[in-house]
C-alpha positions as CSV (number, residue, x, y, z in Angstrom):
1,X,0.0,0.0,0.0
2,X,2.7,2.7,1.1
3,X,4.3,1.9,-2.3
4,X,1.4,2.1,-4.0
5,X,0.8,6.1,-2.6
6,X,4.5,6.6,-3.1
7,X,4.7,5.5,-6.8
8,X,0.9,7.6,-7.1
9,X,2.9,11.0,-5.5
10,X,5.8,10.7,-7.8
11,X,3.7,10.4,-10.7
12,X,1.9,13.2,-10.0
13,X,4.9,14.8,-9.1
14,X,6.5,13.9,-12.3
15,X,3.1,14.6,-14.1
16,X,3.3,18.1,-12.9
17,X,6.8,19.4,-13.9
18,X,7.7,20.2,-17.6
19,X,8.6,17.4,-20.2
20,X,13.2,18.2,-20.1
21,X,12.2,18.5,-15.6
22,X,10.8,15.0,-16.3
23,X,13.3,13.4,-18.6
24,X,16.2,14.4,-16.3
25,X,14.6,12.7,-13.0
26,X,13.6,9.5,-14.9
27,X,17.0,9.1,-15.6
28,X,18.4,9.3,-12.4
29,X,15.8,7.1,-11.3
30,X,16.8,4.7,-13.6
31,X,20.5,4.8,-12.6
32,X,20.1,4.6,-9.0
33,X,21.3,1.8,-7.3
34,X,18.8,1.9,-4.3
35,X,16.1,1.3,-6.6
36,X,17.6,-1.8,-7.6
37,X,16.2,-4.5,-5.7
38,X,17.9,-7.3,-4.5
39,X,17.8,-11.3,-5.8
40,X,14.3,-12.9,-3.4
41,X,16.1,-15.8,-1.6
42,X,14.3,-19.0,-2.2
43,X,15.1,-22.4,0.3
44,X,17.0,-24.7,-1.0
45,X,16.4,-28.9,-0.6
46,X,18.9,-28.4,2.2
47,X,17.3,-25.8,3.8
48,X,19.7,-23.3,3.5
49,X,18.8,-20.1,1.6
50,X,19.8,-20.0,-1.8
51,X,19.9,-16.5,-3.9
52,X,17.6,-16.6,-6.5
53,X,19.3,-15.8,-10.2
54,X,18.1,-12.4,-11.9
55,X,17.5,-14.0,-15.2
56,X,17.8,-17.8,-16.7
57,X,20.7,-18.1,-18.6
58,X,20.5,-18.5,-22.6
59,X,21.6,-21.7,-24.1
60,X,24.7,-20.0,-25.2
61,X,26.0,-18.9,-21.4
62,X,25.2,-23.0,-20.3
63,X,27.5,-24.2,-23.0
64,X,30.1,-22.0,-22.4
65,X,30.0,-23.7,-18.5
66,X,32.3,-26.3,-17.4
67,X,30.4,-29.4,-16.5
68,X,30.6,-30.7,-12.9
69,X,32.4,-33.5,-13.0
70,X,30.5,-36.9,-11.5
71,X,31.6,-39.4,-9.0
72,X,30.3,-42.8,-9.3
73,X,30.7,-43.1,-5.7
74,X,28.2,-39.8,-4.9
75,X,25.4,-40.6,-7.8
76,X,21.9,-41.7,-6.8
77,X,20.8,-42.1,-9.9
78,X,22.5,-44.6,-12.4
79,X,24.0,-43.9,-15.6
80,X,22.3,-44.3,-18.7
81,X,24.9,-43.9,-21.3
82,X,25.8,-47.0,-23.4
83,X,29.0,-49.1,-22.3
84,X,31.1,-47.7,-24.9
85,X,30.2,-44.2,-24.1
86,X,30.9,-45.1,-19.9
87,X,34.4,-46.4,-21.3
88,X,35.3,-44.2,-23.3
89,X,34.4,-41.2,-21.2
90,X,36.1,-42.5,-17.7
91,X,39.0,-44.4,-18.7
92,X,41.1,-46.1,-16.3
93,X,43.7,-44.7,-14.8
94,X,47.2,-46.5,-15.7
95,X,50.0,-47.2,-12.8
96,X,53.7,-45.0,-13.9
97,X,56.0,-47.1,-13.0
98,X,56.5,-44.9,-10.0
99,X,53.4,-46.0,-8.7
100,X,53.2,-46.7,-4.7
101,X,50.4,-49.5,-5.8
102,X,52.6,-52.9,-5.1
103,X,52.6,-54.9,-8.6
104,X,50.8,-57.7,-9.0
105,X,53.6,-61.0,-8.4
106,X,54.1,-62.9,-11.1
107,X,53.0,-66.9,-11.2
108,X,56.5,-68.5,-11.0
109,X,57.2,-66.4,-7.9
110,X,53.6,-67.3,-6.0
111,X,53.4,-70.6,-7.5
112,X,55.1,-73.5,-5.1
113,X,56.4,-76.5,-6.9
114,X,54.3,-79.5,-7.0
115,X,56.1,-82.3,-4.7
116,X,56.9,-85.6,-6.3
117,X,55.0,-88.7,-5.9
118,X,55.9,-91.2,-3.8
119,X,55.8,-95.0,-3.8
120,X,56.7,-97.3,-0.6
121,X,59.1,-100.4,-1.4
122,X,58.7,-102.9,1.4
123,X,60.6,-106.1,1.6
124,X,59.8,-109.1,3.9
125,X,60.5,-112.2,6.1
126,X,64.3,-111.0,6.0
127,X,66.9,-110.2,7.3
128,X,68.8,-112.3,5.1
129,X,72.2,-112.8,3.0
130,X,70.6,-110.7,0.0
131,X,69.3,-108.3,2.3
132,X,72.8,-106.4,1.7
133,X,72.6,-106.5,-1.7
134,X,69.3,-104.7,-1.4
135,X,70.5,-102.2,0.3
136,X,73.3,-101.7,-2.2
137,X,70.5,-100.7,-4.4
138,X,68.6,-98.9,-2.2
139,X,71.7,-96.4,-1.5
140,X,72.5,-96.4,-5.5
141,X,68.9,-95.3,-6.9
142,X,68.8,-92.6,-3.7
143,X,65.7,-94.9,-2.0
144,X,64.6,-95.7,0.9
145,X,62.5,-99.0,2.4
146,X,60.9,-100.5,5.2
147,X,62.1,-104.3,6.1
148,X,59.2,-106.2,7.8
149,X,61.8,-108.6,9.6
150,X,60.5,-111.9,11.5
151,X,62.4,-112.5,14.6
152,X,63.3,-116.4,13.9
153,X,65.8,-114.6,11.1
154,X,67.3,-112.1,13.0
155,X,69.8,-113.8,15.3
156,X,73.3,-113.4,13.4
157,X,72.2,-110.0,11.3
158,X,73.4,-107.5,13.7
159,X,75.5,-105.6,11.3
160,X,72.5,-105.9,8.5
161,X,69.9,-104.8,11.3
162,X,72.8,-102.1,11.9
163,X,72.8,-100.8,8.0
164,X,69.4,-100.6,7.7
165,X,68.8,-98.1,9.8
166,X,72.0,-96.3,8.5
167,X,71.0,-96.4,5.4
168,X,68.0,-94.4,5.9
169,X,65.7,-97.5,6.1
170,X,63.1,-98.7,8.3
171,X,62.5,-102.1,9.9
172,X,59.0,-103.3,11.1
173,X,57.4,-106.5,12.8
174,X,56.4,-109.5,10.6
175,X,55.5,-111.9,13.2
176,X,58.1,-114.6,15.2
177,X,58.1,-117.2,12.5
178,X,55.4,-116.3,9.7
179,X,52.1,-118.3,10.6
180,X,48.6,-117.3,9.4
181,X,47.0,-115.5,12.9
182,X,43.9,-116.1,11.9
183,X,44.7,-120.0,12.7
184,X,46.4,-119.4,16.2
185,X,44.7,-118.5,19.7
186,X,45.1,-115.5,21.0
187,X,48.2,-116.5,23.2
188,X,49.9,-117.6,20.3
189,X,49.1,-114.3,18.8
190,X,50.6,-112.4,21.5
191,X,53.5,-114.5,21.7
192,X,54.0,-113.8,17.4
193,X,54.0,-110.0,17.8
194,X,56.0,-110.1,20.8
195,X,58.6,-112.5,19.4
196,X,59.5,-109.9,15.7
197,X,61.3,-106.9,16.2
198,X,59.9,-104.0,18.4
199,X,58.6,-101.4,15.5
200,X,55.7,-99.0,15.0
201,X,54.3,-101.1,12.5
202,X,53.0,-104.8,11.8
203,X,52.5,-106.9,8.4
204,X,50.5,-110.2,9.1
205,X,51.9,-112.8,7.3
206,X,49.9,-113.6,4.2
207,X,48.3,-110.3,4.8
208,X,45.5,-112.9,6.4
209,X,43.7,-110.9,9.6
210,X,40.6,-110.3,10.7
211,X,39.0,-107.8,13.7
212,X,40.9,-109.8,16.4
213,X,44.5,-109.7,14.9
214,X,43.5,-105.8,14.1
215,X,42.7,-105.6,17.7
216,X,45.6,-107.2,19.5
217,X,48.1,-105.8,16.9
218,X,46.5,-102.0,18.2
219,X,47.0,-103.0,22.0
220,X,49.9,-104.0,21.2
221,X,51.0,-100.4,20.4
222,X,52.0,-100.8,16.3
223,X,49.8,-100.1,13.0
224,X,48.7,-103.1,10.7
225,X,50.2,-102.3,7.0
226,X,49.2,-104.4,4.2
227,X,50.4,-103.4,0.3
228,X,48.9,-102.5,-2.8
229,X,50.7,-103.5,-5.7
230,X,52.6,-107.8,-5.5
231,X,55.4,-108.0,-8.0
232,X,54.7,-111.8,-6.7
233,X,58.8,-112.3,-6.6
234,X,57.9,-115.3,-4.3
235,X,56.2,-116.9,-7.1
236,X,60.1,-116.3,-8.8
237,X,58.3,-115.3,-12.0
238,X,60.9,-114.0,-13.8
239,X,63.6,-111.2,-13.5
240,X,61.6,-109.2,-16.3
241,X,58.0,-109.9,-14.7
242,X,59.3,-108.4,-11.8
243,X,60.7,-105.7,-13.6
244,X,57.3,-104.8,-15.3
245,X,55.5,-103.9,-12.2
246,X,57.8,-100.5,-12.1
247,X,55.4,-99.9,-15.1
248,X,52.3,-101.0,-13.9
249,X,49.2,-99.2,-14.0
250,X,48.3,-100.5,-10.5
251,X,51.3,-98.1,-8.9
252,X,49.9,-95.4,-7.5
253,X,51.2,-92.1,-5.7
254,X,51.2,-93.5,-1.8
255,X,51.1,-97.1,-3.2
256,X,52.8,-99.3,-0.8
257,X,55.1,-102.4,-3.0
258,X,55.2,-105.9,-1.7
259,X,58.5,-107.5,-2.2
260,X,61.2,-110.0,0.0
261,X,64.2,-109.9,0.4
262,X,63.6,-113.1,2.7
263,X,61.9,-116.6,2.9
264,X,64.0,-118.4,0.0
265,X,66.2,-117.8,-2.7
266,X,65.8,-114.3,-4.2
267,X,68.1,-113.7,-7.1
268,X,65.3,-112.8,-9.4
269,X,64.5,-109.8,-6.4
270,X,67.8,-108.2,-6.2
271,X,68.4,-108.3,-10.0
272,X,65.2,-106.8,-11.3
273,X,65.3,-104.2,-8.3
274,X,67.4,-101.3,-10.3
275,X,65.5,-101.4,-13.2
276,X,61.9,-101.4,-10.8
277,X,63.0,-98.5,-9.4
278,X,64.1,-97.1,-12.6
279,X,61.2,-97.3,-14.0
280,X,59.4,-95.5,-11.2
281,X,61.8,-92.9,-11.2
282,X,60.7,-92.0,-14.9
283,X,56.9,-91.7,-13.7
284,X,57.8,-89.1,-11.2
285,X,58.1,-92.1,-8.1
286,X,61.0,-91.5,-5.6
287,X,60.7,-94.9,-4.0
288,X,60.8,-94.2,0.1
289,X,60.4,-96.0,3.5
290,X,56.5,-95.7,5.0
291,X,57.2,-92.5,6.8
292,X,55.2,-93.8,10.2
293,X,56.7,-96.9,10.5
């Protein structure tokens, strides 16, 4: 209202003086800066006031802008340019070479070697006059095995007993004098295991045993161990039969040999023994000792 009456007093005002009077005070009207009024604040989505723009810009004043550049992190509302356009737009960064980002390692420094596989030779009913020559072979080819001795055969071996062990060998209990368990009572059982050598592991003879002879070979403090692959040298097949099974199919990594080195004449054994172990040796076998025996 009070505006109203002013602007209604200075038009009459103005109405009343002469036309070059008039002209004069317009423009010092127009030039004044009082009579400028400022931007209306307007509230802003945060609350805060914003000043309100005197005019909208024209097309040509927003291209000459610099955009605001856009975090991916910040956005709310997802992108809806093509892939090639979000590529090609935000490449990424590349690493100098005085980069503080650690490099990736390369595979032959992360990646360990794979271990070799492993095959356990085990020889019984020795000691015995070839069990020497066995070892000869053993400490030739860089191999190791475990000797399932019965006690009957041991009196006399001391030094071969001694080289076993030297050697890197192992020797384990094969009973006093080789009878099938399953047949005796169970104080002839006791009296079997306690009669072979004192070891951490057993081999029933004719690998025959049942729940019993499992039972009383565990309370007797040692672990039953059978094979998995017979080169049947008992059977005195032949020197190349014998040979063959370091080709076999049936040897696997962890598979546990059967051979003697005891119990008659073994000639065939201790010949076809270096190329056995030969062959194993070119499938990636290192022929070793059973490790918990």
């Amino acid at each position: 209202m009070v505006l109203t009456l002013l602007a209604a007093v200075t038009i009459g005002v103005i109405v009343g003086l002469d036309e070059s009077t008039r002209s004069n005070l317009a423009s010092k009207l127009s030039n004044d800066p009082i009579t400028s009024p400022s931007p209306e604040p307007v509230t802003s989505a945060s609350g805060s006031p914003t000043a309100k723009p005197s005019k909208m810009p024209t097309p040509a004043s927003t291209a000459s802008r610099s955009p605001k550049p856009t975090s991916s992190a910040a956005s709310t509302t997802p992108s809806t340019a093509s892939p090639s356009t979000t590529r090609s737009s935000s490449p990424k960064p590349r690493t100098s070479a005085s980069s503080s980002a650690k490099p990736k390692p390369t595979k032959s420094s992360t990646t360990k070697p794979k271990k070799g596989k492993v095959v356990y030779l085990t020889f019984d009913d020795g000691p015995s006059p070839y069990t020497p020559q066995i070892l000869a072979i053993l400490r030739a080819t860089g191999s190791t095995a475990t000797f399932f001795q019965l006690g009957v055969n041991r009196p006399g071996h001391d030094a071969t007993i001694a080289a076993i062990k030297a050697q890197g060998s192992k020797i384990a209990n094969h009973t006093y004098n080789h009878p099938n368990l399953t047949l005796q009572s169970d104080a002839e059982v006791q009296r079997q295991l306690r009669g072979g050598p004192k070891a951490k592991c057993f081999r029933p003879p004719y690998g025959a045993t049942d729940a019993r002879i499992h039972q009383a070979v565990n309370k007797a403090g040692m672990r039953e161990v059978l094979w998995t692959v017979d080169t049947l040298d008992w059977q005195k097949p032949g020197v190349k039969a014998i040979q063959r099974v370091g080709k076999s199919r049936h040897v696997k990594n962890h598979g546990i040999i059967l051979m003697h080195d005891g119990g008659g004449t073994r000639e065939q054994t201790v010949a076809a023994l270096p190329k056995l172990i030969k062959e194993l040796q070119a499938r990636g076998f290192k022929a070793q000792a059973l490790p918990y025996c």
